[in-house]
C-alpha positions in Angstrom: 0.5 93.1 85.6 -2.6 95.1 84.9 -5.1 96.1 87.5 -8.1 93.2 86.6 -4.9 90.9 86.8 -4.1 92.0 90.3 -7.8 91.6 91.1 -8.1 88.2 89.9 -4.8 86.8 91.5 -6.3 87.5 94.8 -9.8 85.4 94.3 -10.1 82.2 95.6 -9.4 79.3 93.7 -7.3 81.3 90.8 -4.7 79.6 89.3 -2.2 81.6 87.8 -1.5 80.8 84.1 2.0 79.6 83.0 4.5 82.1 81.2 6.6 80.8 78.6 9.7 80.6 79.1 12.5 82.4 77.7 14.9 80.6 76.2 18.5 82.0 75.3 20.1 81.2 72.4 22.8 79.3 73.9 20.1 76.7 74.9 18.7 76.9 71.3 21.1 75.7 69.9 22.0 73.2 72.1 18.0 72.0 71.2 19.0 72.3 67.3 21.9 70.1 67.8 20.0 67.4 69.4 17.1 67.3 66.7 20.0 67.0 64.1 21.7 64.8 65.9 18.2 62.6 66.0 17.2 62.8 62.5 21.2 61.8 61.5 20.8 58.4 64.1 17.6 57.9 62.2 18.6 57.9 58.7 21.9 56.1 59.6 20.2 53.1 60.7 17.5 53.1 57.6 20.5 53.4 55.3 22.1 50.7 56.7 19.0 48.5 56.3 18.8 49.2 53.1 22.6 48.7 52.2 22.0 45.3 53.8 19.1 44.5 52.2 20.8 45.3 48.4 24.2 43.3 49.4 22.4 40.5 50.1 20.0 40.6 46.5 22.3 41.6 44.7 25.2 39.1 46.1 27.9 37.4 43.2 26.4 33.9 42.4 29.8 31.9 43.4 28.7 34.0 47.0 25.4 32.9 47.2 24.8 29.9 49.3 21.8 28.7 47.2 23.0 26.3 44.5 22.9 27.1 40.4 19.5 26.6 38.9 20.0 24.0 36.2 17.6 24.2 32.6 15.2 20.9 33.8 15.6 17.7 31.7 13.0 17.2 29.2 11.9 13.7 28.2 12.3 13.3 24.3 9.2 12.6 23.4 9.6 11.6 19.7 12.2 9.1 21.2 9.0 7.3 22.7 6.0 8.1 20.5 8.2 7.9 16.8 6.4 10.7 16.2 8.3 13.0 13.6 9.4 16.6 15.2 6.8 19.6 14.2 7.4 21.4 11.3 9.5 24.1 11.7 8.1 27.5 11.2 10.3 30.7 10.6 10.0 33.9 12.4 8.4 36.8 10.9 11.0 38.8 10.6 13.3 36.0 9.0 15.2 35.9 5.9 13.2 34.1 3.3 14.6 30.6 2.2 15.8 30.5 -0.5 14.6 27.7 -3.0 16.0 26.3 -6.2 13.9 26.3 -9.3 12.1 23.2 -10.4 13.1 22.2 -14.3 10.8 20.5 -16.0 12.1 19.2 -19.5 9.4 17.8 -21.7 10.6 15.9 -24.7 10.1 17.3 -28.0 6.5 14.8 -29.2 8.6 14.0 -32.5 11.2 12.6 -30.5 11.7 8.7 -31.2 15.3 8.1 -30.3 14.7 6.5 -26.8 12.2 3.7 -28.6 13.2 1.8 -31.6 10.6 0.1 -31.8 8.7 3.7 -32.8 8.4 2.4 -36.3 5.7 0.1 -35.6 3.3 3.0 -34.5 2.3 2.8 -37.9 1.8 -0.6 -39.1 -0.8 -3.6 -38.4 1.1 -6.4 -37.4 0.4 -10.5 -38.8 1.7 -13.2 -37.7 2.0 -16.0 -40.5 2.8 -19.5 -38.7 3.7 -22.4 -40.2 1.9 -25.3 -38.0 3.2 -28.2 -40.5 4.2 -31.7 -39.2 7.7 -31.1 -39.2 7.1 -28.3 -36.8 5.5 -30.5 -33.9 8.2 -30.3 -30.6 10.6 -27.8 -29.8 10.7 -25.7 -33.2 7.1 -25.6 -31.9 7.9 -24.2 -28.3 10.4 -21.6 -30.1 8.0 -20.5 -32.2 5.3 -19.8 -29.6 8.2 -18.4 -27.0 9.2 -15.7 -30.4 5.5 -14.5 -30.6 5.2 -14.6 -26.8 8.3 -11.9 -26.8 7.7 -9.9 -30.2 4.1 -9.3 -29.5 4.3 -6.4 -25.9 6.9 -4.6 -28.6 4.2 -4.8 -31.2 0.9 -4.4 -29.2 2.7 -0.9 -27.4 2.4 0.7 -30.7 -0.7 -0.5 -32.2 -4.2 -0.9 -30.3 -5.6 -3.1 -32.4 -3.1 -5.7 -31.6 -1.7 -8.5 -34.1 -3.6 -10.9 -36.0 -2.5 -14.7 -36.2 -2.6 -17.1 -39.1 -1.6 -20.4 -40.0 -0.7 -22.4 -42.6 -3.2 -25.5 -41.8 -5.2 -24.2 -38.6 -8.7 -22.8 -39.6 -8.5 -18.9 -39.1 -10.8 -17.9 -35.7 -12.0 -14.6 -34.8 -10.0 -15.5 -31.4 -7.0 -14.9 -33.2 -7.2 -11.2 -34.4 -6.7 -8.4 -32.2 -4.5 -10.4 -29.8 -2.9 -7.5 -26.9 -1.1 -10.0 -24.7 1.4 -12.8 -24.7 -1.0 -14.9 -22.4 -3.3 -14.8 -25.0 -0.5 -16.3 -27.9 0.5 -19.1 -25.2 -3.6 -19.8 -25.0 -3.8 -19.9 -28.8 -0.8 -21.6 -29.4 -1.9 -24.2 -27.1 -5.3 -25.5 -29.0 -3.5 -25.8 -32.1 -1.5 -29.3 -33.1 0.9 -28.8 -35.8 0.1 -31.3 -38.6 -0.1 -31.1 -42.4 2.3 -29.6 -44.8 3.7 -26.1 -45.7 1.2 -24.3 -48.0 2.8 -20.6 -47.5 2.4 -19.0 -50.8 -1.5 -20.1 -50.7 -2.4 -18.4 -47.1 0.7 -15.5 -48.0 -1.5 -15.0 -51.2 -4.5 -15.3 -49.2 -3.2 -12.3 -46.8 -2.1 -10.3 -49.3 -4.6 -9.8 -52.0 -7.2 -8.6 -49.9 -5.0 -6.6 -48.3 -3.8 -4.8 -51.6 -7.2 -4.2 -52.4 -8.2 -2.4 -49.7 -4.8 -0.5 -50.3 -6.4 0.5 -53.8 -9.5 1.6 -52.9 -8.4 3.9 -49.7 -4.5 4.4 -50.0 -4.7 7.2 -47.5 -6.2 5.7 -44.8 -4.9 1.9 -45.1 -2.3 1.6 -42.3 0.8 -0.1 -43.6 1.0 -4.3 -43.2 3.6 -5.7 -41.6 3.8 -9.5 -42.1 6.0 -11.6 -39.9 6.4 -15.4 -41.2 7.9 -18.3 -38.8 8.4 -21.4 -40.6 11.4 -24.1 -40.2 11.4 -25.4 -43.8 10.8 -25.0 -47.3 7.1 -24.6 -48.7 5.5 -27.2 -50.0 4.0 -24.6 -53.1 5.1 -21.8 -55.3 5.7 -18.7 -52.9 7.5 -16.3 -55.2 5.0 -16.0 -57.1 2.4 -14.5 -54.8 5.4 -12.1 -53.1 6.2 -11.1 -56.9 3.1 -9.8 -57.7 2.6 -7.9 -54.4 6.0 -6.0 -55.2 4.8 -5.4 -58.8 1.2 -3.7 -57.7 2.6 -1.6 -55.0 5.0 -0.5 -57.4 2.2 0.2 -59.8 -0.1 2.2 -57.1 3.4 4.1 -56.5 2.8 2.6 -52.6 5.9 4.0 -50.1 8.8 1.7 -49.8 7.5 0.9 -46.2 3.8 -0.1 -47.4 3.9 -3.5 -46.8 6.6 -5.7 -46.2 7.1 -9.7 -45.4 9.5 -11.2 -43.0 10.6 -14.4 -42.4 11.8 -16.0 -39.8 13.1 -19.4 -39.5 13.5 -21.4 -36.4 15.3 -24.9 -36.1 18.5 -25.3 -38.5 17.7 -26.5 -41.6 20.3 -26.0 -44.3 17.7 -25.8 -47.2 15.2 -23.6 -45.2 17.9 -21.4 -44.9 19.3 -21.0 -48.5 15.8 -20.8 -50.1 14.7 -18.0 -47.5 18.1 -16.3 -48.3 17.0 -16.5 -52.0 13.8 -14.9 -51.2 15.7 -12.2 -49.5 18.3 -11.7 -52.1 17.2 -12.7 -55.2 13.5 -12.0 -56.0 13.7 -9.6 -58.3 16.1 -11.8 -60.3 13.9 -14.6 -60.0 11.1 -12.0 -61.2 13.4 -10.8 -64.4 12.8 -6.9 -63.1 15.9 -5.7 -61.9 13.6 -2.6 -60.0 11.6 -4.6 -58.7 10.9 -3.2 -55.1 12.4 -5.3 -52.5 9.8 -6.0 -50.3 11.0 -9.2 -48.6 13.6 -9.8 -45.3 14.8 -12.9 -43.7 15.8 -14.0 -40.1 17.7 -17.6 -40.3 18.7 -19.5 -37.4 22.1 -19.6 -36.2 22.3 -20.5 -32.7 21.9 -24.0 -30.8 18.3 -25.3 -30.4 16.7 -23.8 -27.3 18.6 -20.7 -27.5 16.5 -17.2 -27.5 16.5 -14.3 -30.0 18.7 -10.9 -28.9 17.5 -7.2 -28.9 18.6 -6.9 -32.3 17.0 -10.2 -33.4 14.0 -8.9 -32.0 13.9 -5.7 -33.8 15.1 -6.9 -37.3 12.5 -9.4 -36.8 9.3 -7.3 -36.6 11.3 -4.3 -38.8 13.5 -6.0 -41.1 11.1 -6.3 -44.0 9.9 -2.4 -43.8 13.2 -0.8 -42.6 16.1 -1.3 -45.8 18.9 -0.5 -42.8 17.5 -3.3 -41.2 17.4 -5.6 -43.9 20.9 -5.1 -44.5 21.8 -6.2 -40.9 23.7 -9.6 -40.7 22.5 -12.6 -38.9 24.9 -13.0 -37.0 24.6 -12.4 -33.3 20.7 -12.4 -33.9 20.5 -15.2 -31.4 21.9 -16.1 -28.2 
């Protein structure tokens, strides 16, 4: 202790200051050990806090008490609103789907095999009717029920429809340019079959003008396509006017198809029948020209009364007289 120490101890009120004290290293370490021995107690009880804290997250689920979460049940709701499901929209990143090609095939336009009817594109249509007595009843009815069933076949391949004529009935503007079967059932209701059967006067009536027209303007004269329905033999001469068509087509050098008459017999007369097959078969005979054109076709019945013509009836009937393969068809199973 230094001198001003000495002097100071002895003053009143002095308070000595504290030494430090020395500490061995036997004691130090004894000190060391404890602080280890804290900090180990210390991070021995946060480990096991933590350990218990990860067992118990981290548990197996057939350990843990709380129960399965199920996926919750969704109400269909197209099942009540019959609304169809969305459309469904790929991802992305999906594959494409793959589509099949749409085929179109487009008929060639000079294709005619599906419709045999094709033929008549080309012709004008007329109806020659025979409205005689003898044709009052049902060979009336048939007649009108033929028209009703030839004229859709004929009016699909002309537009200006078909023109109607008979024997004894005035001719009307009203019955030219007829489209529609209503429109024959109209017509054929206002006429009344009376009279007798002047065919080659209204056949030559048809036909002259006709030709003449021909004459003047064969390139733009549609060919004529003349469908007669009669049930008996004319009352006049009707070779004569059909023999001198043939002859001045023949002359004009007119195609084979030009014009053409067809008849069509309903009921079952015997002589009806042989004198149209004679007009069919024998014309040019009757004429004395063996090259005379043939130009004329017949349909004779040969079913019951009442019964209806077939397809083919139907066709030879509105082609037989401009079609030779046609012509050449038998009669038979023409009706049924």
């Amino acid at each position: 202790m230094s001198r001003d120490q000495v002097l100071l101890a002895g003053a009143p009120g002095y308070v000595a200051p504290l030494q430090p004290r020395r500490i061995n290293s036997s004691e130090k370490n004894r000190q060391r050990d404890n602080m280890l021995s804290t900090l180990r107690s210390k991070f021995a009880s946060r480990n096991t806090t933590s350990m218990t804290t990860k067992q118990s997250s981290d548990s197996h689920p057939q350990r843990n008490s709380t129960p399965s979460t199920r996926r919750p049940a969704i109400n269909n709701p197209f099942k009540i609103s019959g609304d169809a499901p969305p459309a469904y929209s790929p991802a992305p990143n999906a594959a494409p789907i793959f589509q099949s090609p749409t085929v179109t095939i487009t008929p060639p336009t000079n294709q005619t095999a599906d419709d045999p009817y094709a033929f008549l594109d080309s012709f004008d249509t007329v109806f020659l009717i025979d409205d005689s007595g003898s044709m009052a009843g049902s060979r009336w009815r048939e007649a009108a029920r033929a028209i009703e069933t030839i004229t859709p076949i004929c009016t699909a391949h002309d537009a200006d429809g078909i023109d109607l004529y008979f024997l004894n009935h005035p001719d009307s503007p009203s019955h030219h340019n007829v489209t529609s079967s209503t429109a024959v059932r109209d017509i054929f209701q206002t006429v009344r079959p009376r009279g007798g059967t002047p065919t080659g006067q209204r056949m030559n009536q048809i036909l002259k003008p006709y030709l003449r027209r021909y004459e003047a303007a064969p390139e733009t004269t549609k060919p004529m396509n003349i469908i007669c329905i009669t049930d008996g033999e004319p009352s006049d001469d009707v070779e004569s006017p059909l023999i001198a068509a043939a002859k001045k087509l023949d002359k004009l050098d007119a195609a084979a198809w030009q014009c053409g008459v067809q008849f069509f017999q309903v009921g079952n007369d015997e002589g009806a029948r042989q004198h149209l097959r004679q007009l069919d078969d024998e014309l040019a005979e009757i004429a004395g020209d063996d090259g005379l054109r043939d130009i004329v076709d017949t349909v004779p019945f040969t079913g019951a009364e009442g019964t209806l013509l077939t397809g083919d009836g139907i066709l030879k009937v509105v082609l037989g007289a401009v079609n030779r393969r046609l012509d050449r068809k038998k009669s038979k199973d023409l009706h049924r």
